[in-house]
C-alpha distance (Angstrom), angle and dihedral (degrees) to the residues before:
residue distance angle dihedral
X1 . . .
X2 3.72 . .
X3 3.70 91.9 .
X4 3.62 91.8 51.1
X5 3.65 96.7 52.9
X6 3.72 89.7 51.3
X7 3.98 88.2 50.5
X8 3.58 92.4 56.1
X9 3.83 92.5 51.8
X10 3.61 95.3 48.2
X11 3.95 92.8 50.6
X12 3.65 86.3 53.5
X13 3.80 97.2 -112.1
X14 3.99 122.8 146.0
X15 3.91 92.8 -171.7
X16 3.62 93.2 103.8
X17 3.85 91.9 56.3
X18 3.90 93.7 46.8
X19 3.49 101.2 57.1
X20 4.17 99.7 49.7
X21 3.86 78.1 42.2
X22 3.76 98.2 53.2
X23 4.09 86.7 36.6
X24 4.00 91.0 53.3
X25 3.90 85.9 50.6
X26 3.55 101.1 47.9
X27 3.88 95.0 41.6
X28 3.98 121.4 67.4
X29 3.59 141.3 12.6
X30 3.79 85.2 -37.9
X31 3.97 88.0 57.7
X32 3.65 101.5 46.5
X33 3.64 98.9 42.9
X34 4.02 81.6 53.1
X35 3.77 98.3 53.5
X36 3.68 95.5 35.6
X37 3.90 84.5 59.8
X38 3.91 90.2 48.3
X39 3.50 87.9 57.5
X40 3.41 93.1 54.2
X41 3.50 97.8 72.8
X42 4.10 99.0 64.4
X43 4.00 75.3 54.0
X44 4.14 96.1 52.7
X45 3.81 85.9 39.5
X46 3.76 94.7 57.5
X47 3.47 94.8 43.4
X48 4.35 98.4 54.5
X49 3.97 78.4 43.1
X50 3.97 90.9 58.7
X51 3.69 102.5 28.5
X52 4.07 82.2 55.3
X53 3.59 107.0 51.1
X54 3.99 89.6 42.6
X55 3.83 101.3 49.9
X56 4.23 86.4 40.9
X57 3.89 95.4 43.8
X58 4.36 83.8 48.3
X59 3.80 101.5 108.7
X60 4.20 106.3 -109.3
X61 3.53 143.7 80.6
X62 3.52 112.4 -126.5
X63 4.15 89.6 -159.2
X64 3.51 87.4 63.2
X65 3.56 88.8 50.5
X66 3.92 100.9 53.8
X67 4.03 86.5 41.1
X68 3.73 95.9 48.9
X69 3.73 131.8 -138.1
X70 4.24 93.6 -67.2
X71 3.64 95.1 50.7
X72 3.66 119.2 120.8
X73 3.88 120.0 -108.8
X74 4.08 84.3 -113.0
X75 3.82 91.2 56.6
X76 3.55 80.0 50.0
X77 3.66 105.7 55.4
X78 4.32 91.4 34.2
X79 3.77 81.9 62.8
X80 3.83 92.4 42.8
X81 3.97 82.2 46.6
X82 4.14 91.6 48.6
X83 3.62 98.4 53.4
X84 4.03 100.6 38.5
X85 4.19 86.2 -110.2
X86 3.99 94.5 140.3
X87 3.64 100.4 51.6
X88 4.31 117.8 96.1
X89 3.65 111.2 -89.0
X90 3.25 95.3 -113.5
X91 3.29 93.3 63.4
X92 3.86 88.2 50.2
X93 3.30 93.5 48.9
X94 4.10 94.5 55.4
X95 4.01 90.1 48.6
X96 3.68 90.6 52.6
X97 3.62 94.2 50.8
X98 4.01 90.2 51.7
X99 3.43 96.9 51.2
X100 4.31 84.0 41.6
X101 3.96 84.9 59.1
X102 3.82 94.3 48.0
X103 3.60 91.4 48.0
X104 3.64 97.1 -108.0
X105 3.42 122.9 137.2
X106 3.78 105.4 -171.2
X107 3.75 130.2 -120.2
X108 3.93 121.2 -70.1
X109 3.77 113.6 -102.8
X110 3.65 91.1 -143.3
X111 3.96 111.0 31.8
X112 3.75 90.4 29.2
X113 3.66 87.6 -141.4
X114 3.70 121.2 127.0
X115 4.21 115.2 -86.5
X116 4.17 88.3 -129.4
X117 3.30 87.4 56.4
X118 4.03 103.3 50.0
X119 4.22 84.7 39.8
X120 3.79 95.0 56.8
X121 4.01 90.4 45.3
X122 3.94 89.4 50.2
X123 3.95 101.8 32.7
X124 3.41 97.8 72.7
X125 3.79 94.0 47.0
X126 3.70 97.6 51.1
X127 4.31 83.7 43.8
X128 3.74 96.3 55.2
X129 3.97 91.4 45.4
X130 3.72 87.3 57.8
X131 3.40 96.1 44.1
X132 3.69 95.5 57.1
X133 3.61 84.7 38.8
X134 3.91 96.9 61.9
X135 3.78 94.7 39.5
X136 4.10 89.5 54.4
X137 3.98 90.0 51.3
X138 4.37 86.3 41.6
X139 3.55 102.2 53.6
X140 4.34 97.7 27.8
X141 4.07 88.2 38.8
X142 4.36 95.6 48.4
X143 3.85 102.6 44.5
X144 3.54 96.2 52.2
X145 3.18 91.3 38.5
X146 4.04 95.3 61.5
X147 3.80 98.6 45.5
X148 3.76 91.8 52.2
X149 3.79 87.1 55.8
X150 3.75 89.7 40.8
X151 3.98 90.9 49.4
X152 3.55 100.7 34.6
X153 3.52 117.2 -176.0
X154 4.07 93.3 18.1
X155 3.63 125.6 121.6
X156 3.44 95.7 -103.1
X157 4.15 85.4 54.3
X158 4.29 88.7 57.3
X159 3.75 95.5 31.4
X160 4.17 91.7 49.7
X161 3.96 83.2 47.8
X162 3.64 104.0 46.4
X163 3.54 86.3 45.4
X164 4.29 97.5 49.0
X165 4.28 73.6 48.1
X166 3.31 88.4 69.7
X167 3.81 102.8 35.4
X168 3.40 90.5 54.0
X169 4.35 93.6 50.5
X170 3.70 92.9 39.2
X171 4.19 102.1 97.9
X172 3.74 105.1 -127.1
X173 4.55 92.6 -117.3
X174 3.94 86.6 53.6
X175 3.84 90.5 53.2
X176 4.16 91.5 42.9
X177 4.12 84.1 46.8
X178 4.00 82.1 56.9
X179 3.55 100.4 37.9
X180 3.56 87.0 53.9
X181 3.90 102.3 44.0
X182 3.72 89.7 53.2
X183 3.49 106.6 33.3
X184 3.86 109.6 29.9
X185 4.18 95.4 33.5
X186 3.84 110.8 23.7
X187 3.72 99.3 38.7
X188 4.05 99.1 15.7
X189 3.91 90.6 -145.3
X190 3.84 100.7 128.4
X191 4.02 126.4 28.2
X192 3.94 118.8 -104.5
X193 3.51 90.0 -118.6
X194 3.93 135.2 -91.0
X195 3.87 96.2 126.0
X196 3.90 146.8 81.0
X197 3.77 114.8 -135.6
X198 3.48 128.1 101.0
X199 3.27 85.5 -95.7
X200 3.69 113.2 63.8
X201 3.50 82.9 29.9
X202 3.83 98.5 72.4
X203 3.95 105.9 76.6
X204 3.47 89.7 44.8
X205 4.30 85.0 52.2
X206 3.91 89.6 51.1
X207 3.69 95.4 54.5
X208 3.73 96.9 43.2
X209 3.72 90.9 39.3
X210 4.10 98.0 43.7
X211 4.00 94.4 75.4
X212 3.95 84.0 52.3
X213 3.31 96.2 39.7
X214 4.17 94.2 58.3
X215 4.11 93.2 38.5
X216 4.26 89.8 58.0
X217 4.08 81.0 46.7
X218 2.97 91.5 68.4
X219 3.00 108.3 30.9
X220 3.49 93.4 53.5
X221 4.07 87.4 56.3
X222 3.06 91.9 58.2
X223 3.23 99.7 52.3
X224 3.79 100.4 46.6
X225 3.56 87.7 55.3
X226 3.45 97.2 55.3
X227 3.99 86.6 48.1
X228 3.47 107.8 43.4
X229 4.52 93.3 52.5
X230 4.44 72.9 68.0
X231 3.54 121.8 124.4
X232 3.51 94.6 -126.8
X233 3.65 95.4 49.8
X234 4.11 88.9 57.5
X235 3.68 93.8 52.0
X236 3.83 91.6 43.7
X237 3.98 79.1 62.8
X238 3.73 90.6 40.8
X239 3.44 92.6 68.7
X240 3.23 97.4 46.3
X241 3.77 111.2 -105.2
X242 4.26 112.3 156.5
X243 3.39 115.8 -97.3
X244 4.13 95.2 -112.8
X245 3.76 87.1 62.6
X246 3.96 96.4 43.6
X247 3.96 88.0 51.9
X248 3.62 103.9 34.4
X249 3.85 104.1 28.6
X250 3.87 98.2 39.0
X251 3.50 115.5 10.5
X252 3.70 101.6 41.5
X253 3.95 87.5 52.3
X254 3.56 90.8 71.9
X255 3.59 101.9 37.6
X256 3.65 81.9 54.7
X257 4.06 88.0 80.0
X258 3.77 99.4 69.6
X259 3.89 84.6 42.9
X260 3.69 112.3 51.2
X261 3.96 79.5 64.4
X262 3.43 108.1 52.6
X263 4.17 82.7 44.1
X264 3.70 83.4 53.4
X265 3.66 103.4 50.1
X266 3.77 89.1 41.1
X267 3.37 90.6 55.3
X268 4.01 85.7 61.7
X269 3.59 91.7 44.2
X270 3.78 93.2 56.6
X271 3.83 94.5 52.2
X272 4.02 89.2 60.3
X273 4.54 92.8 40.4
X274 3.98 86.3 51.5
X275 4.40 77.2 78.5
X276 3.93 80.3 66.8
X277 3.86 108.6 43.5
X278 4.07 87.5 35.0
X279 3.77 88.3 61.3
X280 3.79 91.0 44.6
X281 3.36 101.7 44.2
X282 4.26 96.7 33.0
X283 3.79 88.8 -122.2
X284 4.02 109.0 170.8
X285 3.96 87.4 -126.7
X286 3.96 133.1 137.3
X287 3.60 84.9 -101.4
X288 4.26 97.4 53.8
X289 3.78 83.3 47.1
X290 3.35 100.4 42.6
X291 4.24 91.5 57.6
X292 3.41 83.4 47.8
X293 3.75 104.8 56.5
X294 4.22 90.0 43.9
X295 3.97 81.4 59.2
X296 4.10 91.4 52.1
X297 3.35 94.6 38.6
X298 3.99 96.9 -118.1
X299 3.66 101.1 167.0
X300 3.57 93.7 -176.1
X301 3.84 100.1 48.5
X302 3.88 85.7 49.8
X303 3.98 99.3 47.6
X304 3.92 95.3 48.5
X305 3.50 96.2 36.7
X306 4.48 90.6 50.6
X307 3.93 75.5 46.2
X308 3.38 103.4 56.6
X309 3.96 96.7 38.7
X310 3.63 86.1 51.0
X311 3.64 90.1 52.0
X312 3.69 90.6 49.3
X313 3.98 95.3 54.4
X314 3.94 91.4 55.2
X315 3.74 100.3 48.6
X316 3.67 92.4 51.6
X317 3.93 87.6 49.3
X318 3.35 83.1 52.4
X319 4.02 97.3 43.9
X320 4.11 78.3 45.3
X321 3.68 98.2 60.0
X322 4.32 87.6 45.2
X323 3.53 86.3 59.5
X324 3.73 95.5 41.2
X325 3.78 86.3 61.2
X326 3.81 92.8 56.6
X327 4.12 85.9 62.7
X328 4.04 94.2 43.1
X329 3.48 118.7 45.9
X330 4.00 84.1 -169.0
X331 3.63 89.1 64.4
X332 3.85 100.2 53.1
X333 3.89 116.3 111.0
X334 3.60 116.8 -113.0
């Protein structure tokens, strides 16, 4: 084989380094983090398709809008003429996707501000909130979780389920109403909203997270209890490790598998339900500004910003199944 090689590169040929090259790129993490990204784009295309027709076939002219209900039907048609409004939609659709590829995001029919520009104040808003949204539902949703497997059958196992019930059938605005009532108005502890520290952003992440927070409960019960009747867990007690290790160190490994992708696919459900809690709680977020540019009609605003959310959700699916690997050697790339 050696002698081959050393043919190859004495004729002048670079074959034999292209093909363990293109091998080594299409095989590992390297490789599936490539073609999961490929197969993003019949995603992203699907979504500027949808978010297009919807916010075009929503009754509304957003010229008459800007030029208000005394405006001439010239003022009209200049602004129609300004913003590209009177050409087919096709046609609207194409120029939207070239400046997409470029990285442009056009200019905000309303604000007149470029879309980049609104996105990168909002992003990072509507990121933090579900952030401190997902870390709420992680650490409230796994400990009770673990000692209602661990005490199965206890009151704290039917009282921590009865109450997930609850979390879980409560819609997130209801809980933010409450949240709000109790905390913000009767006892004046937190702000009603309107801000974006940490610390007007907590209510808001308890009633976004709490839903979250009672679906990894249980299934995190479930999951320990499944784990822990394991043969391996028995003679971990057998040999007379303490029970924090046996549950935390061993057994709560595993059970981690089911969990890291409900957390993940939360995660992705909490970026599109910060639209909710935003508008209840007046946080300046992609969500707050997103309702707000469907009302004016801003067809840019609302394409790039149903774009980038989209975009969002699938790389931390993707980020998800990475870390789902690290829990299941099975499911590791090779």
């Amino acid at each position: 084989m050696d002698r081959k090689v050393a043919e190859a590169f004495k004729e002048g040929s670079w074959m034999f380094l292209k093909a363990p090259l293109i091998k080594g790129r299409r095989s590992g993490l390297f490789g599936y983090v490539l073609r999961r990204l490929l197969e993003m784009i019949p995603t992203i295309l699907g979504v500027t398709v949808i978010s297009f027709s919807m916010i075009h076939f929503v009754p509304g002219d957003p010229a008459v809008l800007l030029a208000g209900s005394e405006a001439t039907q010239e003022i009209i048609e200049k602004i129609r003429d300004n913003y590209g409004l009177n050409k087919p939609l096709v046609t609207q659709y194409l120029e939207y996707m070239a400046r997409l590829v470029r990285g442009d995001f056009g200019i905000s029919i309303w604000t007149r501000k470029p879309v980049s520009e609104l996105l990168a104040q909002r992003y990072w808003v509507t990121m933090k909130l579900a952030l401190m949204s997902i870390v709420i539902a992680f650490v409230v949703g796994i400990f009770p979780g673990v000692i209602a497997a661990t005490r199965q059958y206890s009151f704290f196992d039917y009282f921590s389920m009865v109450v997930t019930l609850f979390g879980i059938s409560m819609p997130i605005f209801w809980i933010g109403l409450l949240l709000m009532l109790f905390f913000s108005v009767k006892l004046g502890l937190f702000p009603a909203g309107g801000g974006t520290d940490l610390y007007t952003l907590v209510l808001p992440a308890i009633s976004l997270g709490a839903s979250s927070a009672a679906l990894i409960a249980r299934i995190t019960r479930t999951s320990m209890l499944e784990v822990i009747r394991q043969d391996y867990v028995r003679t971990a007690r057998a040999n007379g490790l303490r029970e924090g290790i046996v549950i935390y160190k061993h057994a709560l490994k595993n059970a981690m598998i089911p969990i890291t992708a409900v957390v993940g696919l939360q995660f992705g459900y909490l970026l599109g339900g910060t639209v909710l809690v935003e508008v209840v709680f007046s946080i300046p977020g992609m969500g707050k500004l997103l309702v707000d540019s469907i009302f004016q009609r801003d067809y840019p605003v609302v394409q790039s910003s149903m774009v980038l959310i989209s975009l969002s959700f699938v790389m931390v699916i993707l980020l998800t199944d990475i870390a789902y690997s690290f829990f299941d050697p099975k499911m590791r790339p090779k």
